[in-house]
LOGU-486382 format. One record per residue (C-alpha): x, y, z; residue in three letters; residue number from 1. Coordinates in Angstrom, 1 decimal, decimal comma. Last residue first. Example, Ala and Ser with C-alpha at 12.3 -4.5 7.8 and 13.67 -1.06 7.14 Angstrom:
<rs>
+--------+--------+--------+-----+-----+
!      x !      y !      z !  aa !   i !
+--------+--------+--------+-----+-----+
!   13,7 !   -1,1 !    7,1 ! Ser !   2 !
!   12,3 !   -4,5 !    7,8 ! Ala !   1 !
+--------+--------+--------+-----+-----+
</rs>
This chain:
<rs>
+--------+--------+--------+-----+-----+
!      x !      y !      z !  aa !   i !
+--------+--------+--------+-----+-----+
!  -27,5 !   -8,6 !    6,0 ! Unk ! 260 !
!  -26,1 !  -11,1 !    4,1 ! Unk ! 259 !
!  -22,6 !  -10,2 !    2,7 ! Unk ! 258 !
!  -20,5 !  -12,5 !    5,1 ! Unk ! 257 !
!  -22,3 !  -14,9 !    4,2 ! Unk ! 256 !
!  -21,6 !  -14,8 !    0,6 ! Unk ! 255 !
!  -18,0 !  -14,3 !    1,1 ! Unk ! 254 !
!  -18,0 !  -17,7 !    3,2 ! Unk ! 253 !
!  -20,2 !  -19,3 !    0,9 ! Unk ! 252 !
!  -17,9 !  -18,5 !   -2,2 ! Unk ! 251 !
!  -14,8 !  -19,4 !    0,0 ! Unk ! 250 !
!  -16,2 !  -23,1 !   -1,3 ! Unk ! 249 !
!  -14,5 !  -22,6 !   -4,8 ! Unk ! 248 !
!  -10,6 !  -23,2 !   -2,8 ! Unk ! 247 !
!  -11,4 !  -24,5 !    1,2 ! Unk ! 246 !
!   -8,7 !  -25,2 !    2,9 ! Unk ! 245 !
!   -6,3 !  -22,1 !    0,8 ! Unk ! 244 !
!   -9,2 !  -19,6 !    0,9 ! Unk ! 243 !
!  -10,1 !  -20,6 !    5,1 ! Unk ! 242 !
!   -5,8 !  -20,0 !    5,6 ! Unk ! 241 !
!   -5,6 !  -16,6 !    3,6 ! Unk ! 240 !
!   -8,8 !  -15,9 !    5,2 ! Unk ! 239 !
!   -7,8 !  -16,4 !    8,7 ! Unk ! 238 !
!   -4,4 !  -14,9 !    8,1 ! Unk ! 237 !
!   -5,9 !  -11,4 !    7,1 ! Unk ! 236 !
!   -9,0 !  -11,4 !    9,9 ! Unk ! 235 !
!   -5,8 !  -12,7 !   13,2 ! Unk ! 234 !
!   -4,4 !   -9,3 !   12,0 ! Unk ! 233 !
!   -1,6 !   -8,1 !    9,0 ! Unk ! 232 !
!   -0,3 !  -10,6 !    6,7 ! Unk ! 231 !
!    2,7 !  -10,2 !    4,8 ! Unk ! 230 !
!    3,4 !  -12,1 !    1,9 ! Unk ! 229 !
!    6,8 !  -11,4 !   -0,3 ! Unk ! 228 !
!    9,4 !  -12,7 !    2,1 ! Unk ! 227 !
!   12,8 !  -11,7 !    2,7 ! Unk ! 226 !
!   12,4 !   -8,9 !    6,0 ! Unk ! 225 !
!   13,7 !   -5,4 !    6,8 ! Unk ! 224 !
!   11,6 !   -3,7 !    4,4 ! Unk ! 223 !
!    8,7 !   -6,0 !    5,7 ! Unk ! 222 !
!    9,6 !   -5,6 !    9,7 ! Unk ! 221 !
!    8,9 !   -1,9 !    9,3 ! Unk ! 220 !
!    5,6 !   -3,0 !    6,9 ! Unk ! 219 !
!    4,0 !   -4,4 !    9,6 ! Unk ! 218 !
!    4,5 !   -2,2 !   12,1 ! Unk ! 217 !
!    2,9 !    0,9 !    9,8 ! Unk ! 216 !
!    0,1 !   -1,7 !    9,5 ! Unk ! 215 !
!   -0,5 !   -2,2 !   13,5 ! Unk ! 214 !
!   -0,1 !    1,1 !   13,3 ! Unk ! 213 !
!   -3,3 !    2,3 !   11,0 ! Unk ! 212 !
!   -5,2 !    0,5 !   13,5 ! Unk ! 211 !
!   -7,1 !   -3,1 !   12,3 ! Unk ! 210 !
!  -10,1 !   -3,8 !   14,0 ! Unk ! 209 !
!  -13,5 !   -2,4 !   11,2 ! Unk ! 208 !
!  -15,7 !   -4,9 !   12,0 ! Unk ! 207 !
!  -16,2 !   -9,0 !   10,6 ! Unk ! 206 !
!  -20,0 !   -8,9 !   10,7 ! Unk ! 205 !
!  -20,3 !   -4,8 !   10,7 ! Unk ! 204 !
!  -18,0 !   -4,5 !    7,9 ! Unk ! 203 !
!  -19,3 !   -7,7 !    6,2 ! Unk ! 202 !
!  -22,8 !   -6,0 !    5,5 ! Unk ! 201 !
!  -21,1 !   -3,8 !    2,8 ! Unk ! 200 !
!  -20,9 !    0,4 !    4,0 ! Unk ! 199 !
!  -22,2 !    2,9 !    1,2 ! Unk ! 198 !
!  -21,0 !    6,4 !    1,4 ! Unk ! 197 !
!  -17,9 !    5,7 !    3,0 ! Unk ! 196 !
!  -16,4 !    7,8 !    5,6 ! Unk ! 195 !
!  -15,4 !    4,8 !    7,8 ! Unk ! 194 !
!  -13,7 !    3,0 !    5,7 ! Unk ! 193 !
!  -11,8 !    5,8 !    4,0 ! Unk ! 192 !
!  -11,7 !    7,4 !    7,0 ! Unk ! 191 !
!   -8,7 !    4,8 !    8,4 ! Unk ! 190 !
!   -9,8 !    2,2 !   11,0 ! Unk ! 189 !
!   -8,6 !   -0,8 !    9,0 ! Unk ! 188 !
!  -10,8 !   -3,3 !    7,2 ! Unk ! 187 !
!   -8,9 !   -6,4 !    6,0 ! Unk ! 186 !
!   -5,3 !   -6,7 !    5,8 ! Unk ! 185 !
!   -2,7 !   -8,0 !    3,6 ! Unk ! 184 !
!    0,7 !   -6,1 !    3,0 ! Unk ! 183 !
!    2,8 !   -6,8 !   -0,1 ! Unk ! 182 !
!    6,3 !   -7,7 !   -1,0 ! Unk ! 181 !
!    9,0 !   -7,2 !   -3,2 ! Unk ! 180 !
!   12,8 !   -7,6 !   -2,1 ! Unk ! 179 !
!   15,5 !   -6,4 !   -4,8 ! Unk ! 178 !
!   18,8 !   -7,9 !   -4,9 ! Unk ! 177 !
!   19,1 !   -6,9 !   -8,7 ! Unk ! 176 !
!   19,1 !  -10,7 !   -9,6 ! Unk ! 175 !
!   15,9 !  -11,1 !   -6,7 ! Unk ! 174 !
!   14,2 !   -8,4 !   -8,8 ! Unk ! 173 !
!   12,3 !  -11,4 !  -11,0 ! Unk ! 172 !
!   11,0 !  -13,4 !   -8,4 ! Unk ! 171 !
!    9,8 !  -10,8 !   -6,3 ! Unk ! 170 !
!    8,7 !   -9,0 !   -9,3 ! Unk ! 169 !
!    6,0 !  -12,1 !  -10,1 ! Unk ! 168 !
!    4,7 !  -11,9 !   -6,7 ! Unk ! 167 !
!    4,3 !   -8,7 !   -6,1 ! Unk ! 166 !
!    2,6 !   -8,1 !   -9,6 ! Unk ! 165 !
!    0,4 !  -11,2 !   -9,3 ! Unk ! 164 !
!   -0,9 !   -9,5 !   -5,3 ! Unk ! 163 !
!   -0,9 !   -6,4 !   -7,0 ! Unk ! 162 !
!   -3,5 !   -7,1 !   -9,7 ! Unk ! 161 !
!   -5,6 !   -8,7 !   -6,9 ! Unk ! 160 !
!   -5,8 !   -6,2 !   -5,6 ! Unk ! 159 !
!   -7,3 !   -3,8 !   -8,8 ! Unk ! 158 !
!   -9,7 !   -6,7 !   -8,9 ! Unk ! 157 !
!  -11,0 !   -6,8 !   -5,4 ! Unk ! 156 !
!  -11,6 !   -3,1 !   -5,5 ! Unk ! 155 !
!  -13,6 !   -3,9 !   -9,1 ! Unk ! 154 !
!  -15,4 !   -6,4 !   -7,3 ! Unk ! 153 !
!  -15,7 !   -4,8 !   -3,8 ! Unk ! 152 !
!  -19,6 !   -5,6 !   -3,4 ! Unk ! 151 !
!  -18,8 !   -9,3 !   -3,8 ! Unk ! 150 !
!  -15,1 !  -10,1 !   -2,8 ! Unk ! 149 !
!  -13,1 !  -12,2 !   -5,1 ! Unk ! 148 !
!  -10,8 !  -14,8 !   -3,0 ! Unk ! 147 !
!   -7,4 !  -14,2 !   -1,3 ! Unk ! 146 !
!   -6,9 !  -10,9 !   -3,0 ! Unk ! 145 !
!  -10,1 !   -9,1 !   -0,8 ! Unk ! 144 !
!   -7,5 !   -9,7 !    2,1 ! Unk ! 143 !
!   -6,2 !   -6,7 !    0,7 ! Unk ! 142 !
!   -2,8 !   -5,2 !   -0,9 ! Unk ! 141 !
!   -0,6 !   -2,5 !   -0,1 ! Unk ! 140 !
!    2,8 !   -2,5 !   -1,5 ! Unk ! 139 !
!    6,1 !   -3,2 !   -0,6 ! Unk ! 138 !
!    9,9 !   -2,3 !   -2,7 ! Unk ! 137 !
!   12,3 !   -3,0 !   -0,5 ! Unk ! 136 !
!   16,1 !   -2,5 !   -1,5 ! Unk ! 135 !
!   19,0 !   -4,8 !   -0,1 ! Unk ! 134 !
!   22,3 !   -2,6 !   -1,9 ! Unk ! 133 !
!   20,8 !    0,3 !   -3,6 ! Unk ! 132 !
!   21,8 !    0,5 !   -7,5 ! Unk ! 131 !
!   18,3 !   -1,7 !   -8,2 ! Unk ! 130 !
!   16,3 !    0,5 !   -5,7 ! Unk ! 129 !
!   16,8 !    3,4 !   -7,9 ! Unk ! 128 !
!   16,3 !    2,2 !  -10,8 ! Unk ! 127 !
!   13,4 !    0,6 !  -10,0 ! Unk ! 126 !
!   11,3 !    3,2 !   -8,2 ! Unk ! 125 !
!    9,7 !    4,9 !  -11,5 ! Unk ! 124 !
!    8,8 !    1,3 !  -12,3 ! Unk ! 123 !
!    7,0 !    1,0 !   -8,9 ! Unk ! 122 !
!    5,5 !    3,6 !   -8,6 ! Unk ! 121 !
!    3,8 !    3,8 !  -11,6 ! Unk ! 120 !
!    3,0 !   -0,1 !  -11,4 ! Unk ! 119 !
!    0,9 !    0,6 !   -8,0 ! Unk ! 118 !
!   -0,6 !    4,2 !   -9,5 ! Unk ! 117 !
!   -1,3 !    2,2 !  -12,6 ! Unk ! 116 !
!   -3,4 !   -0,4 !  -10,9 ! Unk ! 115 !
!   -4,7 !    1,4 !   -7,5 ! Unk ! 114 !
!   -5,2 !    4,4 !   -8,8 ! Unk ! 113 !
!   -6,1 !    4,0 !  -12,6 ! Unk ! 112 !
!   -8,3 !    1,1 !  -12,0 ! Unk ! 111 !
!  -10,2 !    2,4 !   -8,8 ! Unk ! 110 !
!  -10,3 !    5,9 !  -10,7 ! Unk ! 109 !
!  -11,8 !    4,0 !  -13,6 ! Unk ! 108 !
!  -14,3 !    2,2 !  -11,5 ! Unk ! 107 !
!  -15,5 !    5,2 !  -10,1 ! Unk ! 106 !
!  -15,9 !    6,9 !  -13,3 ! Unk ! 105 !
!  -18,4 !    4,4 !  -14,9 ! Unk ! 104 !
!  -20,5 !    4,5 !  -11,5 ! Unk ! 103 !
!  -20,9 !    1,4 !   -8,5 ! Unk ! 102 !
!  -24,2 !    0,3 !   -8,6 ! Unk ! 101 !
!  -24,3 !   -2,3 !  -11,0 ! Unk ! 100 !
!  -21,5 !   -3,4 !   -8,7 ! Unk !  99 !
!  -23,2 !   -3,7 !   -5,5 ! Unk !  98 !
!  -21,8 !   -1,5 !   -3,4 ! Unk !  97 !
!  -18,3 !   -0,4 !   -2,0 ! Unk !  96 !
!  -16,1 !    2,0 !   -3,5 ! Unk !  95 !
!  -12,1 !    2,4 !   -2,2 ! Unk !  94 !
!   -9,2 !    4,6 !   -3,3 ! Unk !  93 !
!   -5,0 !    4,0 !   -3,5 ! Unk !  92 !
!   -1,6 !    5,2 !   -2,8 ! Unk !  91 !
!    0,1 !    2,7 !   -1,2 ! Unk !  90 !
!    3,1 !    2,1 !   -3,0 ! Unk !  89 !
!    6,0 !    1,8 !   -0,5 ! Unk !  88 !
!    9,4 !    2,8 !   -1,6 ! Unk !  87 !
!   12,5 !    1,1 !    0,2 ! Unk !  86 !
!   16,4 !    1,8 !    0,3 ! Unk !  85 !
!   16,7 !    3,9 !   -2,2 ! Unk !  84 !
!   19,9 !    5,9 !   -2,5 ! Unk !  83 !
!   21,2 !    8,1 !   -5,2 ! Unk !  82 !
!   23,3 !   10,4 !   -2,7 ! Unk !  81 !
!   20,5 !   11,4 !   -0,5 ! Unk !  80 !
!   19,8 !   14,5 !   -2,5 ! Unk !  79 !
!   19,8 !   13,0 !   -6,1 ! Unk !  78 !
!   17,4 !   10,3 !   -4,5 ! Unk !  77 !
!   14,0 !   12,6 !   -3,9 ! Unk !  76 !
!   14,7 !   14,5 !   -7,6 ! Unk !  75 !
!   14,6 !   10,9 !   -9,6 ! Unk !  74 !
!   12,0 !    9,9 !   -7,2 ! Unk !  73 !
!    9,9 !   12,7 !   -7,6 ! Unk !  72 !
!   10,3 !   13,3 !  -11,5 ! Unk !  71 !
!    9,8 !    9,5 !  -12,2 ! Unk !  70 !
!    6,8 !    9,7 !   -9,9 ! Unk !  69 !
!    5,9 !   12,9 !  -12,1 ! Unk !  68 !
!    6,4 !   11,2 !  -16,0 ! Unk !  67 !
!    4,0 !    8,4 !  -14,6 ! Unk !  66 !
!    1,2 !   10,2 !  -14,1 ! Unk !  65 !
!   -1,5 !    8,3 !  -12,4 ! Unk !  64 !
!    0,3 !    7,8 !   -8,9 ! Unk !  63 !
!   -0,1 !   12,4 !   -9,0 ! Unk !  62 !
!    2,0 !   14,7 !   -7,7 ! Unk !  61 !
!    3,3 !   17,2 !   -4,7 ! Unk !  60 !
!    6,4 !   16,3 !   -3,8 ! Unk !  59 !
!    7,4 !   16,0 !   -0,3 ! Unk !  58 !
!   11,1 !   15,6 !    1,7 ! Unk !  57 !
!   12,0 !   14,8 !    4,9 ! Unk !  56 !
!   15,3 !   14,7 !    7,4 ! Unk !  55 !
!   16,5 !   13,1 !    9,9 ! Unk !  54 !
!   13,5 !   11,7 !   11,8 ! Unk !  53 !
!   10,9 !   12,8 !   14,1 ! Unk !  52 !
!   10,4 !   16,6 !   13,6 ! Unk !  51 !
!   11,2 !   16,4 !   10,0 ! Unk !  50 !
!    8,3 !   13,9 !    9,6 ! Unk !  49 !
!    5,5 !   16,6 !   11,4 ! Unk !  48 !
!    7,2 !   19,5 !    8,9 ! Unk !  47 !
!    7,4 !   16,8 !    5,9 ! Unk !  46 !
!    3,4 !   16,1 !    6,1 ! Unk !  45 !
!    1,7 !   19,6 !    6,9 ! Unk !  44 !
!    3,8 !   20,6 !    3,2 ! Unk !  43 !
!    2,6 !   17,3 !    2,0 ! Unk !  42 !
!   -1,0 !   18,3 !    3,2 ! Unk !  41 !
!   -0,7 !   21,7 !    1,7 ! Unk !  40 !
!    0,3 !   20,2 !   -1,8 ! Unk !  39 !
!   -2,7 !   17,7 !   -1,8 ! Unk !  38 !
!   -1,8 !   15,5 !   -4,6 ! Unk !  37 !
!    0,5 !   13,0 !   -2,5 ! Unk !  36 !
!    3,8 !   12,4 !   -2,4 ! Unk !  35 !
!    6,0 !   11,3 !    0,9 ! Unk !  34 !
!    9,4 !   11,5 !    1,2 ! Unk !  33 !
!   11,5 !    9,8 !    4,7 ! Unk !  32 !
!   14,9 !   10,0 !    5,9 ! Unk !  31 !
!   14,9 !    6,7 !    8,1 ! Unk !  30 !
!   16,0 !    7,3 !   11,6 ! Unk !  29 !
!   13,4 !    4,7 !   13,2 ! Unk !  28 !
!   11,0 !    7,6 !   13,8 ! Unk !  27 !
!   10,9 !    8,6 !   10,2 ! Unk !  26 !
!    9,6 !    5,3 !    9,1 ! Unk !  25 !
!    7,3 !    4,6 !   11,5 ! Unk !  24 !
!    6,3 !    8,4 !   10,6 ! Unk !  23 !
!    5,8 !    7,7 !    7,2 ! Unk !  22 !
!    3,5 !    4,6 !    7,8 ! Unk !  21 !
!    1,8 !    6,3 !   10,0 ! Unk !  20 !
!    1,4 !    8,8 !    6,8 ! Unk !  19 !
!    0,6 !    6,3 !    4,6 ! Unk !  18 !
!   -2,2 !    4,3 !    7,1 ! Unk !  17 !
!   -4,2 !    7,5 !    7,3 ! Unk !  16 !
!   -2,7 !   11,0 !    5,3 ! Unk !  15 !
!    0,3 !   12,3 !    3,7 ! Unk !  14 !
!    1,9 !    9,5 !    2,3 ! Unk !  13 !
!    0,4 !    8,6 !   -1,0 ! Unk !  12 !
!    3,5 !    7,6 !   -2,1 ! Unk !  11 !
!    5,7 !    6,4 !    0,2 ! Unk !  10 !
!    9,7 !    6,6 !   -0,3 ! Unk !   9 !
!   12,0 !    5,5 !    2,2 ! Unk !   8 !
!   16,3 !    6,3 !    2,3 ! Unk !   7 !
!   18,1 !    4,5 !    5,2 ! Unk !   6 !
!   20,9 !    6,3 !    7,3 ! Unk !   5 !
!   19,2 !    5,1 !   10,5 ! Unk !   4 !
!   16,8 !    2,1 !    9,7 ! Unk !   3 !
!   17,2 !    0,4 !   13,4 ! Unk !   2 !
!   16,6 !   -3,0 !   14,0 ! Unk !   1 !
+--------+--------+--------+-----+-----+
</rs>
């Protein structure tokens, strides 16, 4: 399956799983735009995507503001002839510890990036997507949305608010022909895992497997699939399928995976 003459979105896709996401994207003749804050990376960004694809596009903004994902996507679709075949909302940070531990401002960046940035794009997306015959709209969620995860609690949280939102829109886009999804995984070698400041005890129990392209396969076959769970790695089904056998008793599995 080919997406030549398709129309992607990702925000946040400048660097780790985005941008491989991005060039998955680009490589299978998909004109691609990526956003991120960074306007040197999203210039570094579109020159690597124009050399695989037909054609990129970058805007330098913010998931948090709402007024500048409308501005991106509005400006990103007037010059592919209001198309949107798929946006991918990805944009997002990550603080382990104990949550006592974890600062005031952390856990608002965790809520305004991963929440709002999530619903940002989405909403600003709509539109778009709606007037595109068979849009995608996919974003990235956790296998720390199949049960709460102790020492990512507010990480947990802000997944699983995207795990209701997918599902909920996946129902309620199917009138506008609209496919929602989101992307499970565990840890994935990206330096946001690696480069963290403090590392839970479950990252060297369960390891760090999952490559940024194993994700960026992933999510091709999601904007070309109809369902709204995607699983990525033998880690992501395994919990999905111990959370759904064993309900309150995941509560030992988490724990044990925390003990030291």
């Amino acid at each position: 399956m080919s997406l030549g003459g398709k129309v992607a979105f990702v925000a946040g896709g400048t660097s780790g799983i985005n941008l491989e996401i991005a060039r998955a994207l680009a490589e299978q003749g998909a004109k691609v735009a990526v956003l991120s804050r960074s306007e040197d990376k999203v210039k570094a960004a579109v020159a690597e995507l124009e050399r695989l694809g037909p054609g990129a596009a970058g805007f330098a903004g913010d998931v948090r503001d709402f007024a500048a994902m409308q501005a991106a996507l509005r400006d990103f679709t007037a010059g592919a002839d209001g198309r949107l075949d798929a946006v991918f909302a990805n944009a997002g940070v990550l603080f382990m510890g104990p949550h006592e531990q974890i600062e005031r401002a952390q856990k608002d960046l965790l809520v305004d990036v991963n929440v709002r940035g999530v619903l940002h794009t989405f909403d600003a997306a709509f539109p778009h997507l709606k007037r595109t015959p068979g849009g995608h709209a996919v974003a990235m969620c956790s296998t720390s949305a199949e049960y709460g995860a102790p020492e990512h609690a507010v990480y947990s949280a802000t997944k699983f608010f995207v795990r209701g939102l997918t599902e909920a829109l996946e129902i309620e886009w199917r009138r506008h022909d609209v496919q929602v999804s989101a992307i499970y995984v565990a840890y994935v070698q990206t330096a946001m895992v690696f480069d963290a400041k403090v590392k839970p005890a479950s990252i060297e129990r369960l390891g760090v497997k999952v490559t940024p392209q194993q994700v960026a396969e992933v999510v091709w076959r999601a904007v070309h699939g109809n369902r709204s769970h995607w699983r990525v790695g033998m880690d992501a089904r395994l919990f999905n399928l111990a959370t759904r056998l064993l309900g309150a008793r995941m509560a030992s599995v988490s724990a044990w995976l925390m003990r030291s």
